[in-house]
Structures are given as structure tokens and as C-alpha cells.
C-alpha positions in Angstrom: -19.4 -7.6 -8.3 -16.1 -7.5 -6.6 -14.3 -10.1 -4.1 -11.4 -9.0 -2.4 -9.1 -11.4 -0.7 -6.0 -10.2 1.4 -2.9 -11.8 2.0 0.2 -11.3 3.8 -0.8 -11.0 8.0 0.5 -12.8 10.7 3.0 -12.5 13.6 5.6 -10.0 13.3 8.1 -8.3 16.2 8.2 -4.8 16.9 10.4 -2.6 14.6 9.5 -5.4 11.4 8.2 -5.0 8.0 5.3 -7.2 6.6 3.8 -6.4 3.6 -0.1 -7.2 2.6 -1.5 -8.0 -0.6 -4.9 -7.4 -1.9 -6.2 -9.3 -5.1 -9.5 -9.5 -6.7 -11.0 -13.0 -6.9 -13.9 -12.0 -9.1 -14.3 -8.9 -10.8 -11.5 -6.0 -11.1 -10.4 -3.2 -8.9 -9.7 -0.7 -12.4 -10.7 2.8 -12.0 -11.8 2.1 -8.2 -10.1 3.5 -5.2 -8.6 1.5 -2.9 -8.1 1.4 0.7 -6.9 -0.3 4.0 -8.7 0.0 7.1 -7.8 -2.2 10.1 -9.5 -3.1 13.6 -8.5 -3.5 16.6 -10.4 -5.9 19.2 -12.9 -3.4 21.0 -12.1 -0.5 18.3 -14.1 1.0 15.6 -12.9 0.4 12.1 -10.4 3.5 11.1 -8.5 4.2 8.2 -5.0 3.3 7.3 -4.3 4.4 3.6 -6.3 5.1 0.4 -4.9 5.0 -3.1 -6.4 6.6 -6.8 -7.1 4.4 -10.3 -3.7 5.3 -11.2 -1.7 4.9 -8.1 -0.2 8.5 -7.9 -2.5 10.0 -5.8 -2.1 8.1 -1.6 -3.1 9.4 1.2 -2.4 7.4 4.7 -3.2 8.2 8.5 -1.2 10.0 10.6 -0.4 7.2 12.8 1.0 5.4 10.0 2.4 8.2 7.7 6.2 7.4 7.2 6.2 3.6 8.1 3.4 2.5 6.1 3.0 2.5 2.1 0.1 1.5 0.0 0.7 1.2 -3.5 -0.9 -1.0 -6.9 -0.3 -2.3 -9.3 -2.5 -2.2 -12.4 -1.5 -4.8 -14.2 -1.6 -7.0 -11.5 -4.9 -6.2 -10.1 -3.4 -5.8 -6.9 -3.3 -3.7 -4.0 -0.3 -3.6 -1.2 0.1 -2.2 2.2 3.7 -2.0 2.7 4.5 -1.7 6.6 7.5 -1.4 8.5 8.8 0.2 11.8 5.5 -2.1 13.2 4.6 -1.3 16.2 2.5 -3.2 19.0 -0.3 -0.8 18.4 -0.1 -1.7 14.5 -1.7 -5.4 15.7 -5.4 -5.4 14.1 -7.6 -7.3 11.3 -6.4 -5.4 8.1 -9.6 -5.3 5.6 -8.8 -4.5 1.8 -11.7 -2.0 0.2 -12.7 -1.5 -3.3 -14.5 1.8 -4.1 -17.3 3.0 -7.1 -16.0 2.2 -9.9 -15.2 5.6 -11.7 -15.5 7.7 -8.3 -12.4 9.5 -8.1 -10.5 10.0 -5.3 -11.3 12.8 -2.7 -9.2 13.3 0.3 -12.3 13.9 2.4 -14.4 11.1 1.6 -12.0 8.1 1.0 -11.0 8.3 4.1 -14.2 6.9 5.7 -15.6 3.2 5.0 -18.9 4.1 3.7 -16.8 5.4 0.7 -16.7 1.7 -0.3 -18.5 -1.0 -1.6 -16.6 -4.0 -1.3 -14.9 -5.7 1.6 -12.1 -8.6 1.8 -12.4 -10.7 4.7 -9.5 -9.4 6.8 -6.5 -10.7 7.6 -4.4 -10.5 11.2 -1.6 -9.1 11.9 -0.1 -9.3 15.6 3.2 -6.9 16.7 4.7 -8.7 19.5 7.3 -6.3 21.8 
């Protein structure tokens, strides 16, 4: 059992940085892949950026490739979604998501939610222009 808790959202203006942290509560996010995914109001959930157990492997979306960074850190038991050059089309709930533990990464699958089997509860983020 894993509980995710994010951290980090709010309001932020257009061309800022934010920076969102993912922590377990209970349990440990060790030899799981990790993601972001966010949401828009009336928008399917899509994927923002994926990470491997050991951090080296990341893949992110196109539409955030070059603004946005996920990275972890192990020792820490944390997860971050560095994002800057934010945009008013950035503004969504941001969900944190913990994978099978031992499942390595795959390009093709981590990219969708059904890869994952543990939720945080969101957090906001609004880009004002």
C-alpha cells in the first residue's frame, strides 16, 4: 500500500517556475516508476512526465518537453516536477502516480494511467496571463 501526497501548486503568472513535490505518506515509491499526469476542467487525464527506479531514464510530453523536469530523489522518497516557462495552458490538477513495484520502465506503457496503481490527491496549479 502506497499514499502519495503532492505539494507545491498554486497560482503562478505566465513565463514562472513552480516546482511540485511528491512524497509517500505510507509505504515507499523504491523500484516503482513514477509519473505526473494533470487535468484540466473538462479534459481527460494526459500525461506529463514519467521517471525509472533510478532516476536516469525520463520521458515527458511534448507539450512540456524543455520547460518541464521530473526528477527523484531516492533517498528522499520523493518525486518533483520542475516547471518553468508556465504557460496559461499549463493550469490543471497535477496528480502524482506510483507504478508496480519492480515493473520497469517502458516508454510505451508509462505513458498511460492504467500503468499505475497508486494516486495522490492532486494538487492545483493556475497560470494567470
Amino acid at each position: 500500500q502506497v499514499q502519495l501526497v503532492e505539494s507545491g501548486g498554486g497560482l503562478v503568472q505566465a513565463g514562472g517556475s513552480s516546482r511540485l513535490s511528491c512524497a509517500a505518506s505510507v509505504g515507499t515509491i523504491s523500484r516503482r516508476v513514477m509519473g505526473w499526469f494533470r487535468q484540466a476542467r473538462g479534459k481527460e487525464r494526459e500525461f506529463v512526465a514519467a521517471i525509472s527506479w533510478s532516476g536516469s531514464i525520463t520521458s515527458h510530453a511534448d507539450s512540456v518537453r524543455g520547460r518541464f523536469t521530473i526528477s527523484r530523489d531516492k533517498g528522499k522518497n520523493l518525486v518533483y516536477l520542475e516547471m518553468n516557462s508556465l504557460k496559461p495552458e499549463d493550469t490543471a490538477v497535477y496528480y502524482c502516480a506510483a507504478g508496480s513495484v519492480g515493473r520497469a520502465y517502458r516508454s510505451e506503457y508509462h505513458v498511460g494511467p492504467d500503468e499505475y496503481d497508486y494516486w495522490g490527491q492532486g494538487t492545483q496549479v493556475t497560470v494567470s496571463s
